[in-house]
C-alpha positions as CSV (number, residue, x, y, z in Angstrom):
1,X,-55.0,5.9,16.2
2,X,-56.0,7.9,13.6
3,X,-58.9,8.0,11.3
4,X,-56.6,6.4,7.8
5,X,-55.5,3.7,10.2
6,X,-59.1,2.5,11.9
7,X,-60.8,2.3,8.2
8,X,-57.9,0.4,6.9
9,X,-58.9,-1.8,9.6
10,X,-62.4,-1.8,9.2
11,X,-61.9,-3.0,5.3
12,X,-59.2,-5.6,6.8
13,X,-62.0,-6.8,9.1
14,X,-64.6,-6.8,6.1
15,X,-62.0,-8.9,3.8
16,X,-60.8,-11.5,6.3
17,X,-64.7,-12.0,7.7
18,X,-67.0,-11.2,5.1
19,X,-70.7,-10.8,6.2
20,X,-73.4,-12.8,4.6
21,X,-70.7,-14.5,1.9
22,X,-71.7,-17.8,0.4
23,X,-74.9,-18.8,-1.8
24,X,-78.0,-18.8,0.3
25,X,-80.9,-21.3,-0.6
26,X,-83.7,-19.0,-1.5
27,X,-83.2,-15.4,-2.8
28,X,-84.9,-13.6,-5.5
29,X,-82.9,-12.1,-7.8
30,X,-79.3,-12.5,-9.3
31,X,-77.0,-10.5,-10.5
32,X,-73.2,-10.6,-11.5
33,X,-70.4,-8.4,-12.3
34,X,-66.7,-8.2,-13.6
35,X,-64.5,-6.1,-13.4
36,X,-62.2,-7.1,-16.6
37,X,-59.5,-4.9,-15.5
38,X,-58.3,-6.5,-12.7
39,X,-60.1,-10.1,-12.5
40,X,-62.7,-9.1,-9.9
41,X,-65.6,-11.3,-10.6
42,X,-68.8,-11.2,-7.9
43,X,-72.3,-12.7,-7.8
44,X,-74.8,-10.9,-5.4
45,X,-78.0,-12.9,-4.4
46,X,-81.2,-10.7,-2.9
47,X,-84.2,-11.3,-1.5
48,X,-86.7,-9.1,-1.5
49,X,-90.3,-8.9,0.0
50,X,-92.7,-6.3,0.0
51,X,-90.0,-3.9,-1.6
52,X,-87.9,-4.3,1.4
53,X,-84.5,-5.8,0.5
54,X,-84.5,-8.7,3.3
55,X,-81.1,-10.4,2.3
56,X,-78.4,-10.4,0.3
57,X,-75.7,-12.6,0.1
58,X,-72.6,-12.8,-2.0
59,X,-70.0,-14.8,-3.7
60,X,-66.3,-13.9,-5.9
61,X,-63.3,-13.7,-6.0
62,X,-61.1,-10.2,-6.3
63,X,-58.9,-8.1,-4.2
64,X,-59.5,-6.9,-0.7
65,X,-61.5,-4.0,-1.4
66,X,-64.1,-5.6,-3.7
67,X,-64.5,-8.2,-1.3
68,X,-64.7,-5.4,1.8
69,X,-67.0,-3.2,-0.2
70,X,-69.3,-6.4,-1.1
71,X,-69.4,-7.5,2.7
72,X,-70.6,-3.6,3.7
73,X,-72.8,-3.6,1.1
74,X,-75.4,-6.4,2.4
75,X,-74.6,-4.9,5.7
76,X,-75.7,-1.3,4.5
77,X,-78.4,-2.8,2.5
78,X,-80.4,-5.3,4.4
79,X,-83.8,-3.8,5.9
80,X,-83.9,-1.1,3.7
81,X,-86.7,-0.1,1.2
82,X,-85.9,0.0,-2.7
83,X,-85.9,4.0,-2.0
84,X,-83.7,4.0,0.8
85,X,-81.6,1.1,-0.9
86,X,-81.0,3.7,-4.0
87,X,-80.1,6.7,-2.1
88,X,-77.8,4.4,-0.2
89,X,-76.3,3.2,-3.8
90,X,-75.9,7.3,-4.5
91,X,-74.0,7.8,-1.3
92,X,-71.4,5.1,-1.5
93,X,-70.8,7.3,-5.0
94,X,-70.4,10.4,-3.6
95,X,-68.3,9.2,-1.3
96,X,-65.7,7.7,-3.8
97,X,-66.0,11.0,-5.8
98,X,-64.6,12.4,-2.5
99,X,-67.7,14.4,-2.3
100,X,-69.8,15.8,1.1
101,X,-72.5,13.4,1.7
102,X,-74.7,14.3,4.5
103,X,-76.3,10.8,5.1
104,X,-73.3,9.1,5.0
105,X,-72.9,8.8,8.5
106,X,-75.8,6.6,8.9
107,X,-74.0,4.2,6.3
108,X,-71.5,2.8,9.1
109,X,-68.7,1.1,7.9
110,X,-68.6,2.5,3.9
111,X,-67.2,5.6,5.6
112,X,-63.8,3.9,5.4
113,X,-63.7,3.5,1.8
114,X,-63.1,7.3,1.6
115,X,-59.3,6.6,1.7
116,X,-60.2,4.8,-2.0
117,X,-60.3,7.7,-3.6
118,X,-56.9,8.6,-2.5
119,X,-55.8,5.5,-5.3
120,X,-58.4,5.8,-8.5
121,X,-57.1,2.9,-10.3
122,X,-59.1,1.2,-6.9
123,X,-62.5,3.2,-7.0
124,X,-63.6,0.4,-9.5
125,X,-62.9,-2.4,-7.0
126,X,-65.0,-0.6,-4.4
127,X,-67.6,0.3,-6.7
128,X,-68.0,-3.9,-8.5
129,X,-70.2,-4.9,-5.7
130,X,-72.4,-1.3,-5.5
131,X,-72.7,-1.1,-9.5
132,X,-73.5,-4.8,-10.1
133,X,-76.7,-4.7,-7.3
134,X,-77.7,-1.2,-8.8
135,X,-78.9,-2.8,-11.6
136,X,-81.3,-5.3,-9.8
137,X,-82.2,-2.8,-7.5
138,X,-83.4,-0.7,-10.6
139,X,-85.2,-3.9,-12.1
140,X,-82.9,-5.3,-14.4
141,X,-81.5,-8.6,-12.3
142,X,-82.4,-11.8,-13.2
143,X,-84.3,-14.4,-11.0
């Protein structure tokens, strides 16, 4: 198998089981984005105590990748510090820049939206989810 076919199938995986989808009952913070362009619509739900993000949960609607990207994102994100959140937020970047990224191994599955950049007009898909939590993760959600 080779390495285009297994992250295809890891973004598959990710869009036909989404992790943590669906509105949990408590969480924090909420933000939401659109992507105008091409419909994708997403609302991200995040808990967060002690500056540790604890959860995050989404719902939306959009195209395999935003929904993929979304599900790896909570994964990626859950347990991590607002530090180590951000510098994982700057990763997934440089990875759809198609740029080295040292850390990136420890991200898991966002690894296999390197083939992304291969198709630009998709990079925005991938990047709905990351972008819209930034801004929360930076202060600027709303409770």
């Amino acid at each position: 198998m080779q390495l285009d076919d297994l992250y295809r199938e890891v973004i598959v995986d990710h869009y036909n089981h989404p992790r943590n989808y669906g509105k949990p009952e408590k969480w924090d913070i909420l933000v939401e984005g659109k992507n105008p362009v091409c419909g994708d619509e997403i609302k991200i739900y995040i808990s967060v105590k002690d500056d540790i993000v604890s959860d995050v949960h989404f719902e939306g609607k959009g195209c395999s990748i935003s929904i993929a990207s979304a599900s790896v994102m909570t994964e990626s994100l859950i347990g991590k510090n607002l530090d180590e959140a951000k510098l994982a937020l700057s990763d997934f970047n440089q990875i759809l820049r198609g740029e080295a990224c040292e850390r990136c191994e420890e991200l898991s599955d966002t690894a296999a939206f390197q083939g992304v950049t291969k198709f630009p007009v998709r990079i925005k898909c991938a990047l709905l989810p990351w972008k819209t939590i930034e801004s929360a993760i930076n202060g600027n959600g709303k409770s």
